[in-house]
N, C-alpha and C positions, 0 to 999 in steps of 0.2 A: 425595578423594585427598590424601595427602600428599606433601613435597616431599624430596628432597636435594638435599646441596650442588653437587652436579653438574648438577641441573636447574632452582637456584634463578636468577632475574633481578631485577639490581637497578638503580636509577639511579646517574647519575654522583655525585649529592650523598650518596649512600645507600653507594658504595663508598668514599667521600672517608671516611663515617663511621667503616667496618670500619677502614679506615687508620689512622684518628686513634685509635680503641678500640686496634687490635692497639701502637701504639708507646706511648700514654699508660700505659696503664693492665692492658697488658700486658708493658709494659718491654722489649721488641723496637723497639732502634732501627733511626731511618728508614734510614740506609746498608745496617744488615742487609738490612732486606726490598729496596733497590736490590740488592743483590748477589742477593741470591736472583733477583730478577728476572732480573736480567743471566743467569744459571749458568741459568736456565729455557730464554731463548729463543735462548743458546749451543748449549745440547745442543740444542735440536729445531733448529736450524742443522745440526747436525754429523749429526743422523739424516737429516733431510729431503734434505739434497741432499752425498751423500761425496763428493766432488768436493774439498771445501773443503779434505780433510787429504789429498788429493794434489796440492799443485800450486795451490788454487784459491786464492780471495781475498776477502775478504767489503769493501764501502765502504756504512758507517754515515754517514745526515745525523740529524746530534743538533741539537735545540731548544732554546729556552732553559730549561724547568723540568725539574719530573721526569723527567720522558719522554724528555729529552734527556741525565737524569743515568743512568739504562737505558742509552743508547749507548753512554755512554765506559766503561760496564763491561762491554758486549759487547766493545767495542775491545779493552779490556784483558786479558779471556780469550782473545781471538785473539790478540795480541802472545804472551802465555807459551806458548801451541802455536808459538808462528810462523807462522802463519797471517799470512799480509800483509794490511793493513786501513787502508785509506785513510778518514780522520772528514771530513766535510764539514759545517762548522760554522755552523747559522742565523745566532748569535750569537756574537761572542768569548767564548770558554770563561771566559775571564779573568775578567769581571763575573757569571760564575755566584756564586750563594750557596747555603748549609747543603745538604744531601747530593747536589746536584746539582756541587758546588763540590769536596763532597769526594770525586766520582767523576771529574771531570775530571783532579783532581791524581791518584789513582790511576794515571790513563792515560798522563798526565805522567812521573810518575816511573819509567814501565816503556819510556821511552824516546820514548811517542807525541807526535807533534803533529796539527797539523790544518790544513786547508785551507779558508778563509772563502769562503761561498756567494758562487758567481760565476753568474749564466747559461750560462757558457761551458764550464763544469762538464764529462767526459768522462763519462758510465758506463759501466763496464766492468769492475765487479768479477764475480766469480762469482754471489753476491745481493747485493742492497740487502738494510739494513738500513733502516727507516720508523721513525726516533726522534723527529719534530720535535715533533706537538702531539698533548696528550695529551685527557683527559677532561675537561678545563675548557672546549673553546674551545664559544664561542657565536652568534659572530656568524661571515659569510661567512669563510673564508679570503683575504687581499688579498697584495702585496707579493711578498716573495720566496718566502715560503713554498707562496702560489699558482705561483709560476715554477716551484718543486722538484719540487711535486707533478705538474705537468705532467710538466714534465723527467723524471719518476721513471715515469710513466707512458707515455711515449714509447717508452723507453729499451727496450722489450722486454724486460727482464732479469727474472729471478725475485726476488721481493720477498716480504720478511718483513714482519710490522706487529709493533710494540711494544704492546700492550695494545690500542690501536684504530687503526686505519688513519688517520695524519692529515687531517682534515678529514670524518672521517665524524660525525655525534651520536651519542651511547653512551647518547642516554633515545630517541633519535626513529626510528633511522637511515637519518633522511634524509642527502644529502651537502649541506654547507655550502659552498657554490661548486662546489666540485672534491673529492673526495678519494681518495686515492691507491689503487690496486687491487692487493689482495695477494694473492698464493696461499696464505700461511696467518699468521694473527693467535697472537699467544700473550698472553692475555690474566689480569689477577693479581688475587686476591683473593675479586671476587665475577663472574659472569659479567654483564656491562651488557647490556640490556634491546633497545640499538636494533642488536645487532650481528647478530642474527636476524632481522628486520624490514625492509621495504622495500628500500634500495638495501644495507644491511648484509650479506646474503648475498655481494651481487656484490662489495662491495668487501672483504672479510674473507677471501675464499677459504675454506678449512679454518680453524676454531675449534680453540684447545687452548687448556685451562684449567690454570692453575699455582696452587694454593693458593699456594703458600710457606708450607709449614708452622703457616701460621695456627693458632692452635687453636679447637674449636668455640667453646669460650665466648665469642670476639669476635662470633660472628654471631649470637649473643642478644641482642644492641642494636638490631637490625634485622629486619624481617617482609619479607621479598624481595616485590620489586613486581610481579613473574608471575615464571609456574612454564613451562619445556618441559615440553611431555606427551611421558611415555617409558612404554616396552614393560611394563617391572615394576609399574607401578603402575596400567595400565590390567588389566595378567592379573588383580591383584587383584580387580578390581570383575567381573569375566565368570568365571562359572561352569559345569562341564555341567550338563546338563539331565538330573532325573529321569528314570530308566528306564520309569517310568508315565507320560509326558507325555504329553498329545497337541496336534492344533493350537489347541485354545481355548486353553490355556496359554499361548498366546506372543503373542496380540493380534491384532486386524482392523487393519490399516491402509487408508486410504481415500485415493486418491493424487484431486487433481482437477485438469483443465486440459487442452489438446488443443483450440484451436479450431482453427477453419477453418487446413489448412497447415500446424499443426503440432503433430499428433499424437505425433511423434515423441518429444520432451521427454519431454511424462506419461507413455509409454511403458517412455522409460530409466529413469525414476524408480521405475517401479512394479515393472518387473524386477530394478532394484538393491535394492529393500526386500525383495522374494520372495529373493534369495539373501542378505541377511541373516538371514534368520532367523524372521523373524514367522510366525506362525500361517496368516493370510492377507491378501491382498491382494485390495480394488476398486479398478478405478479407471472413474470417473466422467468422461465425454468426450463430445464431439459423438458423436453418431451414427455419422457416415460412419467416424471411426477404429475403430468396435468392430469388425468383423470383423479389421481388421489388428491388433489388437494380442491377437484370439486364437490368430489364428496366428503370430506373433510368440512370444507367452509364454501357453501357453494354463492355468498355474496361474495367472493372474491375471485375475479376473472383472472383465470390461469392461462397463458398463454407458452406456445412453446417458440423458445428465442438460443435454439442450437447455434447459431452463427450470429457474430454482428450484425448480418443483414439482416436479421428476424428482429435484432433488438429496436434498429434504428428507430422505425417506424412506430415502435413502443414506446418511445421518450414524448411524442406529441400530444401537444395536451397536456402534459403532467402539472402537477403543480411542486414535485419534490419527486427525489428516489432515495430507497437505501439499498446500498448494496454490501453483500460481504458473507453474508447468512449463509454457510453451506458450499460457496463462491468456488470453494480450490483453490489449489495454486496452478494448474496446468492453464493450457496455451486457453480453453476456453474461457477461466476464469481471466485471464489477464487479456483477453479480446473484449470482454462483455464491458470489466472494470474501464478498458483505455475508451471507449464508446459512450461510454456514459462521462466521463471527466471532459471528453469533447464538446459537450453540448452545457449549454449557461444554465442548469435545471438548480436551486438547490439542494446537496448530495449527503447523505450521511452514511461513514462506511465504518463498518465491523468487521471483524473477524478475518478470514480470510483476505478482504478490500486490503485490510493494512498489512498485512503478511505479505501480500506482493507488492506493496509499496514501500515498505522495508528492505524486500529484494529488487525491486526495480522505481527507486526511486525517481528517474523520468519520466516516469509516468504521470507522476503529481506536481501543479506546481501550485503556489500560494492560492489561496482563492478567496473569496467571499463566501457566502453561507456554505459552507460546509462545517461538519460536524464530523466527529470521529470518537469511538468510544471504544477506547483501549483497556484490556488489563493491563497489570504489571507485566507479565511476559511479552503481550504484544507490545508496550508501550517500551518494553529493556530492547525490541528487535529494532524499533522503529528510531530508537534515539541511540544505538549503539551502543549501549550502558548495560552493565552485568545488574540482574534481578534488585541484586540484595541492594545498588545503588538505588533503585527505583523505590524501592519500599523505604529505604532509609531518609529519602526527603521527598514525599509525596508532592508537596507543596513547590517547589524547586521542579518536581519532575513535570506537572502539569504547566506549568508556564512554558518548559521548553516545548512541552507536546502542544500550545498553542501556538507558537510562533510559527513550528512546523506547518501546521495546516492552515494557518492564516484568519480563522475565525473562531470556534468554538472546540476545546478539549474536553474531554468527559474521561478522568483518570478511574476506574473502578477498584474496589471495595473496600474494606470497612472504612467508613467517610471517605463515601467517594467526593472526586472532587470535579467543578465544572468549572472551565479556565476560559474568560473572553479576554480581550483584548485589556480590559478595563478594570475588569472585577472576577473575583474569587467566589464561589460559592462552594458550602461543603454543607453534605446532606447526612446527620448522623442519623437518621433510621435504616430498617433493614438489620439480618441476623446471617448465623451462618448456616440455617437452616438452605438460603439460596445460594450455595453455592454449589450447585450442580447444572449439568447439563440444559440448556436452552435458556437461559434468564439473562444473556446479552442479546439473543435472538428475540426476545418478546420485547425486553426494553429500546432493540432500534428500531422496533415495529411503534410503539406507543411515544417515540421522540419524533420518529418520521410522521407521522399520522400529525402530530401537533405543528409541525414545520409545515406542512402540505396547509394546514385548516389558517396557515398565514399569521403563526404566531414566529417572530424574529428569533432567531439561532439560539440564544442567550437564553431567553424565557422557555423556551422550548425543550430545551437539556436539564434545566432546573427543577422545570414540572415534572418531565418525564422520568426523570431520575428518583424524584420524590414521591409520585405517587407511585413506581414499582415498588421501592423498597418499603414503603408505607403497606401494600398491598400483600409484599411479604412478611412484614409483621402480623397484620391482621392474620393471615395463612397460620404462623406461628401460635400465635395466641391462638385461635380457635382448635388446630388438630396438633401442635407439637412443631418443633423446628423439622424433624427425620420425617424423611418421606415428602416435602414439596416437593410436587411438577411444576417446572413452568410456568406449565398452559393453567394451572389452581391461583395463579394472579391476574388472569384477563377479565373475570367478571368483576372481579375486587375493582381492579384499577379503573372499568368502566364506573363503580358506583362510588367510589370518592372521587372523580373527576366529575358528575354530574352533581355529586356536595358541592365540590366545590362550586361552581353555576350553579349554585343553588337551586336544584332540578334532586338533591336526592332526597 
């Protein structure tokens, strides 16, 4: 898949570079792209909430760098509207320097001043403006700037962010102390990597991207460090299907797992691959689930594989398995799992799969197409790392969970993230309406089904990643986030995967 600039992510040192390229060396000085900035998150101010050009009010807290040279030129496009705009200043404007200095005097001379950061602070403008810290900061937020940001978040009011919401990381997005929660970010240049990622959704609100008239050739200096996966560039890879096809054309998938209790899992999984698409579906379970899961889903051949010996003979023919769904950890599930890693099948394993591979890592060793889709807690068991490490560098954490497994990582939730060998991808749809029970179980069911129909490891976590979470948004929008099942995204994701092959 390839990328645009609209779905490219890049690091904070990575956008510092675009910067440095677009003023050096393409002779756009820094004030300019300050002023474009400013002129960017003016107008999506003055879209976002009309309020401001009757009557309203906009109160900017500017910082001391960049970020804060961005504010006094919002300031100052409100002052020529007349737009009232109260600046609340981190630092004396005074001691600004170079285009941060010369946005202040700007605002200076169009009559503005400012009022220095007190505690005591009132908000009360129409929006905040969020100018203090920009893409550099790296350690906690402390001081006053932690006070604002409280104070900013207290305040109930609607808040804008300047390129990133102060106090979020723009490589991790994790929040550094505190950082400030916005209803929409208007972000320049290149779009930063953590603003999608972990706490980055909730504190970004709505994402708007402002080139600034950058021209391409500055972002030839740089290979963006992940890609959003979007609609146009997945329809490319998904094609119809021959008028001559039939179901061997489209792959055996072999779903395994269902002990004792919980049946149900391998169940979801094998029914979400059956409406993907595949040819056909086994699925390989205790005994006692076979009758329910053929009345349940009776195109899916349920097979009972109590011992190794039952499974053996199930791997033939396959074109892919998933395993993990319901799996266990007892002696059964770590027979079925060491059975299946024995044999050259393409494998994708969840849930339990990685809980005993966590515990008995001889069990696994590097491989080719395998696929593994961890959460944060299976992925802190599996790399030995405490939760909060996991969640604090998503990005860091998914490459190491690739090297583990040798082929494709799939880190989940909010921007989850899909790690090959080569390339990053991160999927910012989906809500937290899915975060309940069985929505890793239907997702290695609709990754597996795509890997079996012979679509390569990489493409396959991408898509299936995208159209669940795409499937649970629809769910969301149509009845509310409270209350999705599951199994309420299998026809969903059947009918945007046949959009996509342009069959919907």
């Amino acid at each position: 898949m390839g990328g645009s600039l609209s779905h490219s992510l890049y690091t904070a040192e990575q956008v510092r570079k675009l910067d440095a390229e677009a003023i050096q060396n393409h002779r756009i000085p820094g004030i300019e792209l300050m002023k474009r900035a400013g002129q960017a998150v003016f107008d999506a101010a003055l879209k976002g909430w009309p309020a401001l050009g009757r009557g309203g009010s906009l109160q900017v807290f500017c910082g001391a760098g960049n970020n804060g040279g961005d504010g006094y030129i919002i300031a100052a496009l409100a002052r020529r509207r007349y737009i009232p705009v109260r600046v609340i200043a981190l630092k004396d404007p005074n001691l600004l320097k170079g285009d941060a200095r010369k946005a202040w005097e700007r605002f200076h001379d169009l009559g503005g001043h400012f009022e220095p950061w007190s505690p005591d602070i009132e908000i009360n403008g129409t929006l905040v403006i969020d100018a203090m810290l920009g893409t550099g900061l790296s350690g906690d937020v402390k001081g006053d700037f932690a006070d604002a940001i409280s104070l900013i978040n207290r305040s109930g009011r609607p808040v804008m962010a300047v390129d990133i919401p102060s106090g979020l990381s723009a490589d991790t997005g994790s929040e550094l102390g505190e950082a400030v929660k916005a209803d929409l970010t208007v972000t320049f240049i290149g779009l930063k990597q953590g603003l999608y990622t972990s706490a980055g959704p909730r504190c970004c609100g709505r994402v708007q991207f402002a080139r600034l008239n950058v021209p391409d050739s500055v972002y030839k200096c740089e290979t963006p460090s992940a890609q959003l996966i979007g609609e146009q560039e997945l329809s490319s890879q998904v094609h119809p299907r021959r008028r001559d096809a039939h179901k061997g054309d489209h792959g055996h998938l072999l779903v395994v797992g269902g002990d004792h209790g919980m049946g149900g899992a391998a169940l979801m999984a094998a029914e979400a691959a059956m409406r993907c698409g595949v040819g056909l579906v086994t699925l390989a379970t205790r005994a006692e689930h076979a009758m329910a899961a053929m009345m349940r889903c009776p195109e899916v051949m349920a097979r009972r594989a109590n011992t190794s010996a039952e499974l053996q003979p199930l791997l033939k023919g396959k074109s892919a398995v998933v395993i993990g769904p319901g799996l266990g950890k007892d002696s059964w599930g770590k027979e079925l799992l060491q059975t299946v890693l024995e044999s050259d099948l393409p494998v994708l394993m969840d849930a339990d799969a990685l809980n005993i591979i966590s515990e008995s890592p001889e069990l696994y060793k590097v491989r080719q197409q395998c696929v593994i889709t961890p959460h944060p807690g299976e992925a802190s068991r599996l790399l030995g790392k405490p939760i909060a490490d996991i969640i604090h560098d998503r990005f860091q954490s998914v490459k190491e969970l690739q090297v583990l497994c040798g082929d494709v990582a799939v880190l989940k939730g909010a921007g989850s993230l899909i790690q090959s060998e080569n390339r990053t991808d991160l999927c910012n749809a989906g809500n937290p309406g899915m975060g309940v029970a069985g929505m890793g179980d239907v997702l290695s069911g609709v990754i597996g089904a795509l890997i079996a129909q012979g679509h390569d490891t990489t493409l396959a976590a991408s898509l299936g990643v995208w159209l669940h979470a795409c499937a649970g948004d629809a769910c969301a929008q149509a009845d509310g986030e409270r209350g999705i099942a599951a199994t309420d995204l299998i026809p969903v994701i059947r009918q945007k995967l046949n959009y996509l092959a342009g069959q919907g």
